[in-house]
Structure formats: C-alpha cells, structure tokens
C-alpha positions, 0 to 999 in steps of 0.5 A: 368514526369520532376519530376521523371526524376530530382528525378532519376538524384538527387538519381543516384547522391547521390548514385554516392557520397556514393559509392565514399566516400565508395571507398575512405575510403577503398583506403586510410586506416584508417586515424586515425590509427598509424604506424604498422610493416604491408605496409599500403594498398593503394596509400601512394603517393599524386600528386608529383608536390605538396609540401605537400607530406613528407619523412617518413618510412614504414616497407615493411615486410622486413626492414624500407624504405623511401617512399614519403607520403601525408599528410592524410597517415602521421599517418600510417607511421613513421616519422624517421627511427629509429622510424621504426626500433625500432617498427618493424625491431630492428635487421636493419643495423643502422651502417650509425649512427656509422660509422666515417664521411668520408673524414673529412679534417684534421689538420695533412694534413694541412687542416682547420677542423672548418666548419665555415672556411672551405669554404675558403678552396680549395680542391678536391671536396671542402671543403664543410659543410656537416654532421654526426650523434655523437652517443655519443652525440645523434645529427647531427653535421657539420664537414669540407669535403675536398673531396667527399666521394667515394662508399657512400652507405647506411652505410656511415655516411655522410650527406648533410643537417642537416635535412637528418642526422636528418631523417635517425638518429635521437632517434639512440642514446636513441634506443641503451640505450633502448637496452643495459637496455633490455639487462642487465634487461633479463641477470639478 
C-alpha cells in the first residue's frame, strides 16, 4: 500500500513538471529564435527589481518601441532602434538623429562651447554635458548644454547619456547608406 501511494505521489509529480516545463516553452516563445517584425508572444518582461532585464526594441505591428526585456527573450528583440526600423518599419521617423542638438551654448553669446569646460560654466538649467547623434560621422558626440531643451520630444536629438544616444541612433548612419544605394540601384 505505502508503495503505491509513493508511486502515485512520484508519477503526479513528474507529470506535475512536464506539463510545467511544456507550459513554459509556449509562455516564452522559441528561445532560440531571431527578432521578427511580429510582437513576440508572452511575458518579455522578467521581475523588475532584477538588474538583468535590458532595453531593447520590438516592432508592435505599427513601429519600433522600446520595451524592457529579460535576458532569455533578448534574441527575439532588437538591440537598437534602427536595427527594428531597418527590419521592419523603414518608413519610421528617424528625425531624432538629424535633428541639430538643442540649446547647444554658443561662442557668439559668449559662452564656452567645449564640453570638458563647460561645467565651469553657469547658465540657466546649466551648462551640462550631454549628447548628439552626428549623422555625418555616424557617432554620439558631447556637446556643451547651456539650458535645458524646451518641448523634448521624440524628435529631439538630444540625449543625457552616450549609451542613450547610442541605443536609440546608433547603424543611423550606415541604414541611410543602405538606402540611397537602394535607391540608386532600382532608378537605373
């Protein structure tokens, strides 16, 4: 009797952990699968008190968002939003990485423009080192900020951390290459 009722307690329990590890393969996708232009299906999120999730960016059916991502799903999401756009959304603003910096301090106001400087510097909301997305030269750069931009938005091209800029920019550059030989190729 006592045996039966450790093999009934053993078997409950191992079906109890397939149908666990079952669930959890459908719950969080296909780990070993790559980025779509598709949402990926189930939690993307882990605990948020853990260090581990990431930024990264998914297209939603409509355009690249940023969304806050565990480890284990980081393959099924982009690392960069102009990795996204280029996949699945190539007709996305991408103005944030043209646009001139704001309040940049200027010379012809008499104001220090060099970034290692410029915290000697007092203004109205700074001076401060932030950052730009250079087009022309396809990196983040530090510029002098004698005031805090007004109305930032998605389109503004500032940024207060290198590795923001660097997230929401970086491949800008070579995606436009891509595209004007696209361009040319199809017109002739």
């Amino acid at each position: 009797m006592a045996r039966d009722v450790i093999t009934l307690i053993a078997s409950y329990t191992l079906m109890t952990l397939v149908l666990t590890e079952q669930r959890a393969a459908n719950v969080n996708g296909n780990t070993d699968s790559k980025p779509t232009c598709e949402t990926p299906v189930g939690e993307l999120d882990g605990d948020p008190e853990t260090t581990d999730n990431d930024l990264r960016y998914i297209y939603n059916g409509k355009n690249c968002t940023s969304v806050l991502v565990k480890p284990e799903r980081f393959n099924e999401t982009y690392p960069d939003r102009i990795s996204c756009i280029k996949e699945c959304s190539q007709g996305q603003d991408t103005t944030s990485c043209t646009n001139r910096p704001p309040d940049a301090c200027s010379k012809d106001k008499g104001q220090d423009e060099d970034p290692n400087t410029c915290e000697n510097l007092f203004g109205d909301g700074g001076p401060y080192v932030a950052y730009y997305y250079n087009a022309t030269l396809g990196v983040c750069k530090e510029y002098c900020v004698c005031e805090d931009p007004e109305d930032r938005n998605e389109q503004t091209n500032f940024f207060n951390l290198d590795e923001f800029c660097d997230y929401r920019c970086r491949g800008y550059k070579e995606f436009k290459e891509a595209q004007a030989v696209q361009i040319e190729t199809s017109a002739s």
